[in-house]
C-alpha positions, -999 to +999 in steps of 0.1 A: +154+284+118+118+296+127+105+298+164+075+273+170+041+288+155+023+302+187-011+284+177+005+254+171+023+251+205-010+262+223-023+229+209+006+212+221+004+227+254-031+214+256-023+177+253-036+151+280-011+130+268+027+130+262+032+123+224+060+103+231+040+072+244+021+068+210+057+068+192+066+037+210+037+019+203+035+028+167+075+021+163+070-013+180+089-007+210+118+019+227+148-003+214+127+000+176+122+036+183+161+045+188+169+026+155+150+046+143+161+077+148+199+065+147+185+055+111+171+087+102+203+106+118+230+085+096+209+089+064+187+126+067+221+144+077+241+130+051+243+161+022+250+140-003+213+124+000+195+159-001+181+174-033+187+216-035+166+214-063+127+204-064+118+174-081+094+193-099+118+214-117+139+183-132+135+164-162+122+129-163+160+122-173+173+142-145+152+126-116+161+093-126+196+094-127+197+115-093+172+089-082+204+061-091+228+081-076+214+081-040+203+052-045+230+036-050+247+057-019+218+042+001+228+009-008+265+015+000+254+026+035+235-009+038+265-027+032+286-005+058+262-012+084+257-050+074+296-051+079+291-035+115+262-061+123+236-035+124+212-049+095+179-054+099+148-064+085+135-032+100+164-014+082+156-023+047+116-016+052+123+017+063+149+026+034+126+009+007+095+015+013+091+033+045+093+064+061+129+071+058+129+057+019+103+080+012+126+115+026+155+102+003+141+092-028+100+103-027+092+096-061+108+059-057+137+042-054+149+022-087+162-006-066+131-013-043+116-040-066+149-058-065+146-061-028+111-060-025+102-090-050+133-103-071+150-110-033+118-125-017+108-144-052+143-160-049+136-172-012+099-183-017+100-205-048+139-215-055+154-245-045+178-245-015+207-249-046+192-223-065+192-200-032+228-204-027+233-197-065+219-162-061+212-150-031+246-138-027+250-118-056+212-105-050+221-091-017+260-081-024+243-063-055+269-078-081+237-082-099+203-065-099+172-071-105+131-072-110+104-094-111+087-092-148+053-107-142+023-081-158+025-074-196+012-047-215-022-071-221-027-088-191-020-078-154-038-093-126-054-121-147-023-143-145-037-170-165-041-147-197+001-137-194+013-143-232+055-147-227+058-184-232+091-207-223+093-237-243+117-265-230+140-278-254+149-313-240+177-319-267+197-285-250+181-284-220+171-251-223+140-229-223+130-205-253+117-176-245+095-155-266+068-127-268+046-137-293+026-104-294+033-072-289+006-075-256+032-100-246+059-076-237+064-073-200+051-038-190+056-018-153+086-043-133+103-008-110+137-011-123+131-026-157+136+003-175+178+011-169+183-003-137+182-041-132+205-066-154+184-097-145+144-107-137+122-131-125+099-136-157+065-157-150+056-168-184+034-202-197+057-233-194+058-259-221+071-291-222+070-321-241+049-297-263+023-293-236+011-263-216+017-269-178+016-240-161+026-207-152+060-204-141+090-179-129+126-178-144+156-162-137+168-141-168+196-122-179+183-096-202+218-072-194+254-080-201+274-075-164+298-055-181+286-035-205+251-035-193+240-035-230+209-060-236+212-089-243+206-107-277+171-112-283+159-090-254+142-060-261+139-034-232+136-002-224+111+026-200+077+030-203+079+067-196+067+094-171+038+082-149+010+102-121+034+094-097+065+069-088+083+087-112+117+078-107+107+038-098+120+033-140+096+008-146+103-007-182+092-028-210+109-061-219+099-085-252+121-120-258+129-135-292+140-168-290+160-164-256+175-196-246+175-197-207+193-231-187+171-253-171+184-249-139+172-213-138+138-218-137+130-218-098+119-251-088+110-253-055+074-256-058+070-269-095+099-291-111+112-300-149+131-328-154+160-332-177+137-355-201+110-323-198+091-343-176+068-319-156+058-323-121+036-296-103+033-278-072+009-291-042-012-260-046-011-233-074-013-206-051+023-210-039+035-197-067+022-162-062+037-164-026+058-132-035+025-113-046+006-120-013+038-108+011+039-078-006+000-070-003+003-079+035+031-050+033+011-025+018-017-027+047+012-009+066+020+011+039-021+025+037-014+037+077+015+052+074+001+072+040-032+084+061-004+095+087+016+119+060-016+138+051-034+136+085+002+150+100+001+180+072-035+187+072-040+189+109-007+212+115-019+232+087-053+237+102-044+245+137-020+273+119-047+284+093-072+309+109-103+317+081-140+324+079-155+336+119-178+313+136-189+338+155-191+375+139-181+390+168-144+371+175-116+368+155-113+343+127-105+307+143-081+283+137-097+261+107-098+234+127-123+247+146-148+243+122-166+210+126-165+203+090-130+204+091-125+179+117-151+162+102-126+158+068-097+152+091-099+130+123-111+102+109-082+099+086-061+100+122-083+067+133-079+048+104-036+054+102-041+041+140-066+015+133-047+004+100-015+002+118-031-027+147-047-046+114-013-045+095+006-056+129-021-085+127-020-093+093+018-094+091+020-118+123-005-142+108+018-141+074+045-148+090+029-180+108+007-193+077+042-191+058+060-212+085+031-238+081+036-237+044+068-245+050+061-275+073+043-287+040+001-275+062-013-260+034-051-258+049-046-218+058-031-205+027-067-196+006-077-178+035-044-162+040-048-158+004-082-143+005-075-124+036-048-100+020-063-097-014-098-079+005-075-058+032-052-045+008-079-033-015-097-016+011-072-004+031-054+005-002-089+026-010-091+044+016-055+054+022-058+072-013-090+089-009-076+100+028-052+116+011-073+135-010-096+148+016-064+159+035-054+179+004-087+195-003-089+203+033-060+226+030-077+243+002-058+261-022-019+255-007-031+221-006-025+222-047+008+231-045+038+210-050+052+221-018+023+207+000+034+173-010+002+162-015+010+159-054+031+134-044+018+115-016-013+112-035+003+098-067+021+077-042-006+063-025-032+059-058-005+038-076-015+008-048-050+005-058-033-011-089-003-026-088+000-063-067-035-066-079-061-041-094-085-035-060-120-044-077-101-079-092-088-084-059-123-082-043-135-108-066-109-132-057-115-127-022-157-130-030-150-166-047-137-179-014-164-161+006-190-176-013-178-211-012-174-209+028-211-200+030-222-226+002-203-254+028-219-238+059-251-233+046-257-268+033-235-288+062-245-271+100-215-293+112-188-278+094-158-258+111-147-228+093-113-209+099-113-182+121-117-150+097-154-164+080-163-179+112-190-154+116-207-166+084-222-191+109-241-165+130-268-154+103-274-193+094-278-201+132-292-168+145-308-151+110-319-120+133-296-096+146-311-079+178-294-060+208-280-028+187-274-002+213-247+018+195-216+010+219-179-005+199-192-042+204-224-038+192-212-019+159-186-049+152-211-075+156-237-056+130-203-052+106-199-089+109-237-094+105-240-071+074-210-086+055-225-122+062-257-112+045-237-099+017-220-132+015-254-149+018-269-126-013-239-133-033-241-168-027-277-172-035-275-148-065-249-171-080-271-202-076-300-189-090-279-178-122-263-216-123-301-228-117-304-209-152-283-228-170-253-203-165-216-218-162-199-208-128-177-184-144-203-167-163-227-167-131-200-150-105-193-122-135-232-116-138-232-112-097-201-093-098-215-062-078-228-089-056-195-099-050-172-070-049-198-052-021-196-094-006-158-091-001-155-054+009-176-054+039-158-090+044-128-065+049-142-042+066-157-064+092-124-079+100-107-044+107-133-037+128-133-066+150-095-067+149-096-030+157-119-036+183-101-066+199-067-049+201-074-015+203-091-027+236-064-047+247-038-018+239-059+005+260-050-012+292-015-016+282-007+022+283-011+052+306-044+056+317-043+094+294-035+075+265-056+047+269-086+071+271-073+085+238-072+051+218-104+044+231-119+074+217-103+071+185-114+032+182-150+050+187-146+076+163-136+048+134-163+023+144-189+051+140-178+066+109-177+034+092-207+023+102-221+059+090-206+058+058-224+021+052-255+030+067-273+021+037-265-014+046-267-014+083-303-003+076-311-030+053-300-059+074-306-044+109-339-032+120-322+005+132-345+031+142-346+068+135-334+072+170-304+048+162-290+066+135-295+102+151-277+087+182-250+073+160-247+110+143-244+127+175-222+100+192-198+110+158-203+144+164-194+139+205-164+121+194-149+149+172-154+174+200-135+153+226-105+141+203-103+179+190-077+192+221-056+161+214-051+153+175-020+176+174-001+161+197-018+124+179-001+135+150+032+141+168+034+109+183+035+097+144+068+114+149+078+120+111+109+143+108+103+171+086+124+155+054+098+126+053+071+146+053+088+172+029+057+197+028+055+237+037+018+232+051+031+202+076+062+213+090+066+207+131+075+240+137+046+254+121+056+282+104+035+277+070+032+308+048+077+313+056+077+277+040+059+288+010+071+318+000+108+297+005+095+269-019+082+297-042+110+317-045+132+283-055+117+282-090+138+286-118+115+313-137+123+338-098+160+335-106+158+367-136+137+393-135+126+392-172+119+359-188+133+356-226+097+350-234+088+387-230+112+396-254+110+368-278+073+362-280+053+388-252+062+421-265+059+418-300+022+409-295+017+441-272+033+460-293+014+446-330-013+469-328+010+506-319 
């Protein structure tokens, strides 16, 4: 054990607030908060769960099957503490894709899709018979499993998905097969080795007709022998920038008869005679896919709070480069281009974490109404998390980056973690939905709120485009004075304008003769720039709203500290989209350089606090798993640890010198 870095307990020392107070808000509450940490005792003291090798020295063959391994001790420690009645929603979201998931298995754990998609699939579109067929064995684990929807041709474009099911009425049974090679199933986590059964969305035929899309539960592994299945094809799709022990996998179907009774029916039905009888909406089908990008809101906040919790440690250790000639060289942070790089990515894992809080609340009722059979909310519930999980998605991964190159050099290193947390937090821009295809789902419904707006004044829209109205009703914005309010007002004024060019962009291109489909591609910029400042909008006025709202809530110290940080995001997003702020707001000069200074003001007054800010994350050293982060500061001891663990330090003389090293030195004696 090191003794606390001196610089880094100066900063402490300096707080105006008491760290602890944040950690209750962000765990949601005291009784959350000792779950928590009872959590993190059971599992982060367990040696059984620690690695004394680096990741980065094992094989891809090697991190997998130590990846199972835990895994499967992590799931025997779920079932002990289901048996004790101490299970939890909570518990699973920490160990899967949380904090505490992320310490035990940080390249991925094999099982996560299984509970994270096959579980919830199983519960959103089976029937209640179906549910009491499987979700037993799902959650005992006597079988595991994936959800097999993206193929090695198609991925968010559902409609183009190749794997076909034909119903044979005479057996009543479905046939699958992969007609094409692009029709193999390519990237379900846990495909590879792991699970024994999946949820496969393929076209549905019957009666010799194409109905729709639709999801069936396959076995593609014997129980026993956990051999594949006849007529299944399957295997891993090799090593990947990061998730790299997730064992995503490949899977192609010849002729693979599947009962009809396990195709899940709860929103689309096939009758014995192939009779087909679809859903309500289309969209709740992909009811699995739009949970889990409502999850990964949270998941963007607590990436930004990894890197901001290494990067700011780091630089209040880091001394480099005098300010002034005369004085010793200053903490790094000290430079203003350092907290420039920095605290902003501390706003946005406290701003992200209010919208995510939001967002999951407003899942959670939109899905009870669904349920109640009040379908009105579901496309902008739909539209909603497509935008704010490729934004928030974004801008978690390029956090992460400028938190890596802001610890220059030991930033690159494996023992930073950044490697990791960056491969980590890239991957989301993709998977549940490439970002830029999600922003052009989200345009479409943009688009047609304005078009009914636009050409009916009386017309109510839902709550999240309501501000559409404002540029129709009031097409000039005035009253820009810089403060929180007036910033979320021009976001929402800006992204309506956007909607507005989109919109009328589109129509000219139909006036032309253009299709609709072929229009919206040709005003795809249009669009994408439509639904991003849609998203950005929202977290700002969500921000805004509860932020505000928290501010009273707490100690008056830490009130003044969210505050600040809701100023410091507001300005730095409205800076970064100047451009458009200009174009649709008649700023002035004077505006923009009080904007810039206002910035500038806010870095100054958060810089004595964003230590003890990045305490109150509270992330125990095994989550953050990174020399430069490490609470008690003691950075260059860390690395020269994590150097001295590599296998070419344990000899003296590498074989190589002998084998290939010295004969070429020696060629020309």
């Amino acid at each position: 054990m090191y003794n606390i870095n001196p610089d880094l307990q100066q900063e402490r020392d300096g707080a105006t607030f008491n760290p602890y107070e944040l950690t209750i808000w962000w765990d949601g509450g005291t009784e959350k908060y000792e779950k928590r940490k009872a959590l993190e005792k059971l599992f982060l003291e367990d040696s059984e769960l620690k690695d004394d090798l680096p990741l980065s020295y094992m094989s891809h063959k090697q991190i997998y099957e130590n990846s199972v391994r835990k895994a499967v001790l992590i799931a025997k420690k779920l079932r002990d503490l289901h048996d004790v009645g101490e299970l939890s929603v909570d518990t699973y979201t920490a160990l899967l894709g949380g904090t505490l998931g992320c310490a035990l298995l940080k390249e991925g754990n094999p099982l996560s899709v299984h509970f994270v998609m096959f579980v919830p699939t199983i519960l959103g579109q089976g029937t209640m018979e179906q549910q009491i067929t499987w979700l037993s064995k799902a959650w005992e684990l006597n079988i595991i499993g994936t959800y097999a929807q993206t193929e090695l041709g198609h991925g968010t474009f559902l409609r183009g998905l190749e794997t076909r099911a034909d119903y044979d009425e005479k057996t009543q049974e479905f046939v699958l097969n992969s007609p094409t090679l692009t029709a193999y199933k390519w990237w379900p986590g846990g495909l590879g080795n792991t699970a024994n059964y999946a949820v496969v969305v393929a076209q549905l035929y019957t009666l010799r007709k194409f109905r729709s899309l639709a999801p069936f539960i396959v076995q593609i592994r014997d129980e026993e022998t956990h051999m594949p299945v006849p007529g299944v094809d399957i295997g891993e799709i090799g090593p990947k920038l990061g998730m790299k022990s997730g064992n995503n996998g490949y899977l192609g179907f010849k002729n693979v008869r599947v009962p009809l009774n396990h195709m899940l029916m709860k929103n689309q039905q096939v009758l014995f005679d192939g009779t087909y009888i679809p859903p309500k909406n289309s969209a709740l089908t992909y009811g699995t896919m739009m949970f889990v990008r409502v999850v990964l809101i949270r998941d963007a906040s607590l990436a930004l709070a990894k890197a901001s919790t290494i990067a700011v440690r780091y630089s209040a250790v880091r001394r480099q480069s005098p300010i002034d000639p005369n004085k010793p060289e200053p903490q790094i942070m000290d430079h203003i281009t350092q907290q420039l790089k920095l605290f902003p990515q501390v706003a946005k894992a406290i701003v992200f974490k209010a919208n995510g809080d939001i967002i999951y609340d407003m899942y959670a009722h939109v899905s009870q109404e669904i349920e109640k059979g009040a379908l009105e909310r579901l496309p902008e519930m739909h539209a909603l998390s497509c935008c704010l999980k490729a934004v928030c998605s974004a801008d978690a991964a390029s956090g992460v980056e400028v938190c890596r190159l802001a610890c220059g050099g030991h930033g690159y290193m494996d023992c930073s973690n950044f490697p990791t947390l960056y491969g980590m937090s890239t991957a989301v821009c993709t998977y549940e939905g490439e970002n830029t295809v999600m922003l052009l789902q989200t345009a479409r419904y943009l688009v047609k709120a304005y078009g009914q707006a636009a050409l009916n004044p009386q017309v109510q829209l839902v709550p999240t485009v309501a501000y559409i109205k404002k540029i129709i009703e009031e097409p000039e914005f005035v009253g820009f004075d810089g403060s929180s309010e007036a910033i979320v007002e021009a976001f929402e004024y800006v992204a309506a304008n956007k909607i507005r060019i989109a919109y009328e962009r589109v129509e000219q291109q139909r006036r032309k003769g253009a299709i609709p489909e072929v229009a919206t591609n040709r005003c795809g910029i249009e669009m994408v720039q439509a639904a991003e400042l849609h998203g950005r909008a929202f977290l700002a006025h969500t921000a805004l709203t509860e932020i505000q709202a928290l501010s009273q809530k707490v100690s008056p110290a830490l009130g003044e500290i969210f505050q600040l940080l809701l100023e410091l995001y507001l300005v730095d997003a409205c800076l970064h989209g100047i451009g458009d702020f200009l174009r649709f707001i008649k700023l002035t000069e004077q505006d923009v350089n009080g904007l810039e200074l206002h910035f500038q003001e806010c870095l100054k007054r958060l810089r004595p606090n964003v230590v003890a800010l990045v305490d109150g994350f509270d992330l125990h050293d095994r989550i953050l798993d990174s020399a430069l982060g490490a609470y008690d500061g003691n950075v260059y001891e860390k690395i020269f640890d994590a150097a001295k663990k590599s296998p070419l330090n344990k000899e003296a003389v590498n074989a190589s010198f002998q084998k290939y090293l010295k004969p070429l030195m020696k060629s020309n004696l």
